[in-house]
C-alpha positions in Angstrom: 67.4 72.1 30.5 64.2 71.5 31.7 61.0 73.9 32.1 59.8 75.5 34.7 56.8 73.5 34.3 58.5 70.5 34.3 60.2 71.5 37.4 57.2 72.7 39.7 56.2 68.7 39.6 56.4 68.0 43.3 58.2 64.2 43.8 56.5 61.3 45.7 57.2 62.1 49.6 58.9 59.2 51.3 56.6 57.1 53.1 57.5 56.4 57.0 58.6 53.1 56.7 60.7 54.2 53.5 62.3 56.5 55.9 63.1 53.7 58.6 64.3 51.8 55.8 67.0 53.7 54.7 68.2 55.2 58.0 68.6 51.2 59.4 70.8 50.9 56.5 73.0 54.4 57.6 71.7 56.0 54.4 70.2 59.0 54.4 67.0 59.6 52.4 67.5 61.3 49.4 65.1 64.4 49.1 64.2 65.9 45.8 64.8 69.6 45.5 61.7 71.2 44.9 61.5 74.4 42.2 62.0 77.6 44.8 62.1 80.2 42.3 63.2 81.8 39.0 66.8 82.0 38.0 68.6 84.7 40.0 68.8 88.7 39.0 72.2 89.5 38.3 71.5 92.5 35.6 69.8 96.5 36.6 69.2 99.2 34.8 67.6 102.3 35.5 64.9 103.7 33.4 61.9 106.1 32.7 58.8 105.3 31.5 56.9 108.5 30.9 59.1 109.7 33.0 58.7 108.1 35.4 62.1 105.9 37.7 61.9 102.3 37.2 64.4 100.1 38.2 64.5 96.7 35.6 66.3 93.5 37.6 66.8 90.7 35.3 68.8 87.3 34.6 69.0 88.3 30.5 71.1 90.9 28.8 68.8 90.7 25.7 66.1 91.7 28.0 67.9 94.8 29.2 68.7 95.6 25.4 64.7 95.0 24.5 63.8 97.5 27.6 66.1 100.2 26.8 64.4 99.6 23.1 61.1 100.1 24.8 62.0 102.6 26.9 65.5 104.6 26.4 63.7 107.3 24.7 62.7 108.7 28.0 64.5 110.8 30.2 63.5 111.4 33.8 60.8 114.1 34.2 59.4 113.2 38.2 61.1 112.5 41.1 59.3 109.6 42.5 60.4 106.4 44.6 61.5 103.7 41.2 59.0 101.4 40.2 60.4 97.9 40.6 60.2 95.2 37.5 61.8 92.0 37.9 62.0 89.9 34.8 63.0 85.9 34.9 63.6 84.2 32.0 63.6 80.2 32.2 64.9 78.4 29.0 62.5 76.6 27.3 63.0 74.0 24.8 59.9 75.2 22.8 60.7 78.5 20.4 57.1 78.8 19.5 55.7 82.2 20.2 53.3 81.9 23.4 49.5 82.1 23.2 47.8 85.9 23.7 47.4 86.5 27.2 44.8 86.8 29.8 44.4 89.7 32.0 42.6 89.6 35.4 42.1 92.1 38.4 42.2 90.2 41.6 42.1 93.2 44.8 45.3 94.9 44.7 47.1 92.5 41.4 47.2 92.8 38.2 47.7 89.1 36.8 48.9 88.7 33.0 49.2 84.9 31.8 50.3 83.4 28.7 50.9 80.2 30.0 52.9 78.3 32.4 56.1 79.5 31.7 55.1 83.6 30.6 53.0 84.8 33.3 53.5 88.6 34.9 51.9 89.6 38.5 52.0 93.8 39.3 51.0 94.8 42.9 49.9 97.9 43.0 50.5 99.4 46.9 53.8 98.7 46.6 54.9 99.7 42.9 56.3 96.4 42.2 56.0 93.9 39.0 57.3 90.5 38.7 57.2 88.5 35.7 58.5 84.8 34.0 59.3 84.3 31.1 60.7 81.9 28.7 63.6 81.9 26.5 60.9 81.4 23.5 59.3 84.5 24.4 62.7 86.7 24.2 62.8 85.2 20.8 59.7 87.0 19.7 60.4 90.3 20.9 57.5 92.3 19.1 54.9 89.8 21.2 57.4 90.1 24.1 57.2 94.0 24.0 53.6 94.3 23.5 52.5 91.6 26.1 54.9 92.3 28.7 56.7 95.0 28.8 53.7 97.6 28.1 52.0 96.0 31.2 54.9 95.8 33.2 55.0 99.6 34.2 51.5 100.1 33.2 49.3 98.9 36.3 51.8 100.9 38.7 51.8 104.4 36.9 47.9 104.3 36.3 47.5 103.3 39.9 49.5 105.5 41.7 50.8 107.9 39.5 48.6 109.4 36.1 45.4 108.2 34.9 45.0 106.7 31.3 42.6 108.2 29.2 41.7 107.0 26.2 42.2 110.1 23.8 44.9 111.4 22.2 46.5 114.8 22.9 47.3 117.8 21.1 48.3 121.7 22.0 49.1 125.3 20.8 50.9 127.5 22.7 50.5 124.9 25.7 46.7 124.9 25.4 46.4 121.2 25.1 43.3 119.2 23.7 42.1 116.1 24.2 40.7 114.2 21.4 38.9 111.3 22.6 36.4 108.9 21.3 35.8 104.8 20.7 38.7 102.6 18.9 38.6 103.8 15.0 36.8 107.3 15.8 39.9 108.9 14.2 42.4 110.5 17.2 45.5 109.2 15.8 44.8 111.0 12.0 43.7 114.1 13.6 46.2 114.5 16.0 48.6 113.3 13.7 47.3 116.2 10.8 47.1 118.8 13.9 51.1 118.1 14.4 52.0 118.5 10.8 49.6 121.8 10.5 51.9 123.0 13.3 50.4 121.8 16.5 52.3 120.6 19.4 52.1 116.6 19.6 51.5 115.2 22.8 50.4 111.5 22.0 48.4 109.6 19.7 45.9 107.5 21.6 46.4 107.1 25.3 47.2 110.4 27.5 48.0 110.5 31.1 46.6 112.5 33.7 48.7 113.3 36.6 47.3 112.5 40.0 49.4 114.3 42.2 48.8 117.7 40.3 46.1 120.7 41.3 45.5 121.4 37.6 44.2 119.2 34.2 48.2 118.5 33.2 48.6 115.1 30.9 51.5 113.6 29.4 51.6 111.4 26.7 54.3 109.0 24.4 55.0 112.1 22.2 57.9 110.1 20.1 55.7 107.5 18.8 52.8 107.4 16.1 51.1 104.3 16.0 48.4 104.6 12.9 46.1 102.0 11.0 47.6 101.0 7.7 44.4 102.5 6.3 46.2 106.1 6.9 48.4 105.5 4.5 45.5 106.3 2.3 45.3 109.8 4.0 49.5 110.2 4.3 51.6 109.3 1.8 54.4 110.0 4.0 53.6 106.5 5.8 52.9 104.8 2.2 54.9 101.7 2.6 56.1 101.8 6.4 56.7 97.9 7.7 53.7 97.0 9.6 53.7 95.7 13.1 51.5 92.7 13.9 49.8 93.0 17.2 49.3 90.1 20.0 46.1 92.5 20.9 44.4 94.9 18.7 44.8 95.1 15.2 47.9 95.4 13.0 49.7 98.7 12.9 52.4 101.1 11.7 54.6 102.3 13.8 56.5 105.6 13.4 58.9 107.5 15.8 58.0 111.3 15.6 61.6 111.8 15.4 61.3 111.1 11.5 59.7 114.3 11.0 61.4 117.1 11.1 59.0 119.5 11.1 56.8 117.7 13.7 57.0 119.8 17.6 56.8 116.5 20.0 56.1 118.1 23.3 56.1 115.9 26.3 53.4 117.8 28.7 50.1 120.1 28.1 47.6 121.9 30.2 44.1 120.6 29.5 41.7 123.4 28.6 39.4 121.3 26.0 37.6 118.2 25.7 36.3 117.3 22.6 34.5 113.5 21.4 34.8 112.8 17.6 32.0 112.2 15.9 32.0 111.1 11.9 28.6 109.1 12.1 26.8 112.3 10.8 27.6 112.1 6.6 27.8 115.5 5.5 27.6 117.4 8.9 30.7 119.6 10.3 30.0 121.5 13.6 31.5 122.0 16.9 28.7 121.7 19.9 28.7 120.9 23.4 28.3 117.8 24.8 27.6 116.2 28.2 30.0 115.8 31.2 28.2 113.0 32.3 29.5 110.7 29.7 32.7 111.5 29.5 32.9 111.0 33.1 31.8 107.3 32.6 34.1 107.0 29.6 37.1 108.1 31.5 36.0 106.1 35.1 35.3 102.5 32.9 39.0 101.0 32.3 40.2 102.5 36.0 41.4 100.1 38.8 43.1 99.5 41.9 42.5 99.7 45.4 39.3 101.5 47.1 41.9 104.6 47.9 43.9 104.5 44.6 40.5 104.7 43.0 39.2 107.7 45.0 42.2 110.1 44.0 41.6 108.7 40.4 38.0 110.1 40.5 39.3 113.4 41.9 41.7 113.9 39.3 39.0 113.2 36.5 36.6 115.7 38.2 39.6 118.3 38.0 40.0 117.9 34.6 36.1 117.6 33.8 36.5 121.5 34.7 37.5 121.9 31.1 35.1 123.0 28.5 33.6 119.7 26.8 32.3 119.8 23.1 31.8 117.1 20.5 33.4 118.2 17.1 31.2 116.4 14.1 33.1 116.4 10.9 34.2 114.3 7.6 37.1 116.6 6.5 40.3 116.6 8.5 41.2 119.9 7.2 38.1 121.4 8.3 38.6 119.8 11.7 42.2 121.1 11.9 40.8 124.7 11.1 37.7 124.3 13.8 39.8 123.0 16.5 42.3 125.8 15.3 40.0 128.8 15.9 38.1 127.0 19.3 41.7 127.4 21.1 42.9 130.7 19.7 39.7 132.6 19.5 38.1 130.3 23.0 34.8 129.6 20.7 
């Protein structure tokens, strides 16, 4: 079959004489069909990403298998209008894994683009994503997950529904924190040694903060653990775990929480703490407090959407800015455990 590329070629039009020609000779002039659109959706399922109704549409059954991978895990926790994804796939005669993609923010559309034939538009007002895809992308479905899928649901929940925050998320008792801080600060190991001291695990790296909510409540991915191989260094438990290559970011290891036993994966917590990781200091362990104007620039940076979506996304970060905001410097991650141990149960 041919690509989708290969189909958008628009033919030669007919010239007027060409036209006279052929109807002086009772022969109609044979028009090329032009490429209208994607193959049809014959395939839905209903899922819940964070939680959250989404209706998947699609022309492949191994792209409903790879969603319900991506996204089974979840069970419904909101009672929201569905998000709508639509996902074409076009056969390709290539099987080579696409380029990484670009991302772009054009007004009210998220635009993701491989190449011609693996490109992905999401429009925020009304909840909807639309991608293509070809039959060479299905055949890589780690690039396919990561590329696609994560963005396919992504621009419409942090729009309209929770903000992303770069920090991962940890509780006791329902007294959640949020550790946050740049790419390799260290969230994922100490919200991962938090968990297996007995904390409540709420996610690893990225937490969500509901808009639609009067208080500092965030949700996170609590059945995954995504850690640097480095950590292996720091838990043998992970020692030899298959890692995942990345089409963005580096390399990880991937772990479903459900592997531990003994770890509590709690899907919700109420914010009461802030705290920024610092390690830069050698040889300097202390819990101080630290300014709200930076985290309110760090949590405002990767926001977008429309002029109004953006306003209730500032009001939601000023809610939870109401929290108590420290910076916890430290080299040990059982020191750390122990600090952030005492600041929730003894408030100090």
């Amino acid at each position: 079959m041919t690509s989708a590329t290969t189909q958008i070629q628009m033919p030669r039009p007919m010239t007027v004489q060409e036209i006279e020609a052929a109807c002086r000779e009772f022969e109609p002039p044979r028009c090329e069909e032009y490429y209208n659109d994607a193959p049809a959706l014959t395939l839905e399922t209903m899922l819940f990403p964070l939680g959250f109704p989404m209706r998947v549409r699609t022309n492949s059954a191994e792209v409903l298998h790879l969603c319900k991978m991506k996204w089974g895990v979840f069970e419904q926790e909101f009672d929201a209008d569905p998000l709508e994804t639509h996902i074409h796939v076009v056969e390709t005669q290539s099987r080579e894994c696409p380029p990484a993609p670009e991302f772009r923010v054009v007004e009210n559309m998220l635009l993701v683009t491989a190449d011609a034939d693996n490109f992905c538009v999401a429009q925020f007002p009304r909840g909807k994503t639309r991608m293509v895809v070809s039959s060479a992308t299905i055949a890589h479905p780690t690039y396919f997950s990561q590329t696609f899928l994560e963005a396919a649901p992504a621009a419409q929940i942090w729009t309209r529904l929770a903000i992303p925050i770069h920090a991962a998320c940890v509780a006791i008792d329902g007294r959640g924190v949020l550790l946050c801080g740049d790419s390799g600060a260290g969230k994922t190991s100490l919200s991962y040694a938090c968990a297996r001291a007995g904390w409540q695990f709420i996610s690893d790296d990225t937490s969500y903060l509901l808009q639609n909510d009067d208080g500092r409540q965030v949700l996170g991915d609590c059945h995954h653990v995504r850690f640097r191989p480095s950590a292996a260094e720091l838990f043998p438990e992970i020692s030899g775990a298959e890692i995942t290559p990345r089409a963005l970011g580096k390399p990880s290891i991937e772990v479903p929480t459900s592997t531990w036993s003994t770890i509590n994966a709690t899907r919700f917590a109420q914010v009461d703490f802030i705290v920024f990781l610092n390690r830069r200091q050698p040889d300097v362990e202390d819990l101080v407090p630290y300014r709200r104007d930076v985290v309110r620039r760090y949590m405002r940076q990767n926001l977008f959407g429309t002029s109004q979506t953006r306003l209730r996304q500032y009001a939601a970060i000023e809610r939870l800015l109401k929290a108590e905001v420290l910076e916890l410097r430290y080299q040990s991650l059982d020191w750390a455990v122990g600090r952030l141990e005492r600041l929730v149960r003894e408030g100090h």
